[in-house]
C-alpha positions as CSV (number, residue, x, y, z in Angstrom):
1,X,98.3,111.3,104.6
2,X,96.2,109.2,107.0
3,X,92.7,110.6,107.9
4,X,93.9,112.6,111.0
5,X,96.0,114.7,108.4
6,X,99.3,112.9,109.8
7,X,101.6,111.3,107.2
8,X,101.2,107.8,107.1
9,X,104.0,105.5,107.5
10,X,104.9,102.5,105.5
11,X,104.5,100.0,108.6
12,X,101.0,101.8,109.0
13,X,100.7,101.1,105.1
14,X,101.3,97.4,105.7
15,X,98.9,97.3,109.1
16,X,96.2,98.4,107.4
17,X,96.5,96.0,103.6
18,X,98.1,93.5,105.5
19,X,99.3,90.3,104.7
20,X,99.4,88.5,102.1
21,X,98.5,91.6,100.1
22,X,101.8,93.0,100.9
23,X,104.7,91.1,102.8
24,X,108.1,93.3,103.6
25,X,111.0,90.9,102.5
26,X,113.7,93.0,104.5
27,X,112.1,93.3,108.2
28,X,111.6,96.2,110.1
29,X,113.7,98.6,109.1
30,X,112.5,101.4,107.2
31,X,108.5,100.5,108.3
32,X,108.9,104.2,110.4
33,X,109.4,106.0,107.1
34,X,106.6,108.3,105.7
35,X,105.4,107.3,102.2
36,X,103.6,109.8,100.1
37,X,102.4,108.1,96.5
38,X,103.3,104.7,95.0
39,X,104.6,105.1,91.4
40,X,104.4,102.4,88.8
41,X,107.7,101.8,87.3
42,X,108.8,100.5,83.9
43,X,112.7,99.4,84.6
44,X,113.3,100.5,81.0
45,X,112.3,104.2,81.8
46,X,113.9,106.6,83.6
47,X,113.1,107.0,87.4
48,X,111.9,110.1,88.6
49,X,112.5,112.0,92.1
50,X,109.6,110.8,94.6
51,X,110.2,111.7,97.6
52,X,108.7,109.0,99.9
53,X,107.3,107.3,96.9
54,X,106.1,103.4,96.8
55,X,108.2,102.6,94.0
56,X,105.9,99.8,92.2
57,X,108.1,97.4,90.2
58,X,106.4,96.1,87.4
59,X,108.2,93.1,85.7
60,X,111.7,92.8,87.9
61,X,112.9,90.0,90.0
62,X,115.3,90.2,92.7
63,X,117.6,88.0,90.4
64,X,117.4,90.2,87.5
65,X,120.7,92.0,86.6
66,X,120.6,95.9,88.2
67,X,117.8,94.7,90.5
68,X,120.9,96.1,93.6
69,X,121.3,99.6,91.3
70,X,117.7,100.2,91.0
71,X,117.1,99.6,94.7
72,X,120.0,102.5,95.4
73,X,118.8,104.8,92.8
74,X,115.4,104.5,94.3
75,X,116.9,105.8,97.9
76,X,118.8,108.4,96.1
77,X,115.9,109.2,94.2
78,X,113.7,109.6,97.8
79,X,111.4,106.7,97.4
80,X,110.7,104.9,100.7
81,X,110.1,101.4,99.7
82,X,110.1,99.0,96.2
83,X,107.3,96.7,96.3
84,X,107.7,93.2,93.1
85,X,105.8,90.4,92.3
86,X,107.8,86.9,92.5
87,X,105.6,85.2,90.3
88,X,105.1,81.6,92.5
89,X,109.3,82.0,92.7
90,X,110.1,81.8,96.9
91,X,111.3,85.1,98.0
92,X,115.4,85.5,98.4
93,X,115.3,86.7,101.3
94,X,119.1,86.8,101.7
95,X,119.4,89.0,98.6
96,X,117.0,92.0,100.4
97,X,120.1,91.7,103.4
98,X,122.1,94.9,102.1
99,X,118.6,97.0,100.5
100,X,119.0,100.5,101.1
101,X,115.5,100.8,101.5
102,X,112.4,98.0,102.4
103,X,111.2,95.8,99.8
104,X,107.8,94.7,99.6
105,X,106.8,91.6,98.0
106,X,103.2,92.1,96.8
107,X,100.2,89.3,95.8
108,X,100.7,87.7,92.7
109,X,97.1,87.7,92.4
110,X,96.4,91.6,92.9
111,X,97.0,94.2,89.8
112,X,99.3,96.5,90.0
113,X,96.9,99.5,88.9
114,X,94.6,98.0,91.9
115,X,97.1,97.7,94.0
116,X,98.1,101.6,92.9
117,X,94.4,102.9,94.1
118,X,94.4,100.9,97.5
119,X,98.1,102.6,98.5
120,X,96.0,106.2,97.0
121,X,92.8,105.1,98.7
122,X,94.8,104.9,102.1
């Protein structure tokens, strides 16, 4: 929730870190959606109901095998956006095309658990 007690919405999210913090990889669709808490996620691990959740995924690449599964069980499991790391590789966009839900490409540079308080913090 924003400070006016509204929900904030995951384009709202993005206004207010910004670019190149966080960079949506799959457009506008989805940016309406109301986010809640981000979750850090080991792939390994099982994946637990969040609704409107910022799934955070730690270690996975678009070109990993499952990256499309995990992307659906995340919108079956109520999360409104992923957000990776590419690590210096350029973002496929073309592979984001058929995403149930937004991706988020997020800083290299920036921590995930830092990353995890400035989503909180907003």
């Amino acid at each position: 929730m924003n400070n006016s007690g509204r929900p904030l919405s995951l384009g709202g999210l993005l206004g207010i870190l910004g670019a190149p913090l966080l960079t949506p990889l799959t457009g506008a669709a989805g940016l309406e959606s109301s986010i809640s808490v981000p979750v850090i996620h080991d792939h390994l691990d099982t994946l637990p109901e969040t609704p409107g959740g910022i799934l955070l995924l730690v270690g996975v690449q678009p070109q990993d095998p499952g990256f499309g599964e995990l992307l659906v069980r995340a919108a079956e499991n109520g999360y409104s956006a992923v957000a990776l790391k590419t690590h210096g590789q350029p973002p496929e966009r073309g592979i984001h095309d058929s995403a149930p839900l937004p991706v988020i490409q997020v800083d290299d540079q920036v921590p995930w658990l830092h990353l995890d308080n400035l989503i909180t913090a907003v």
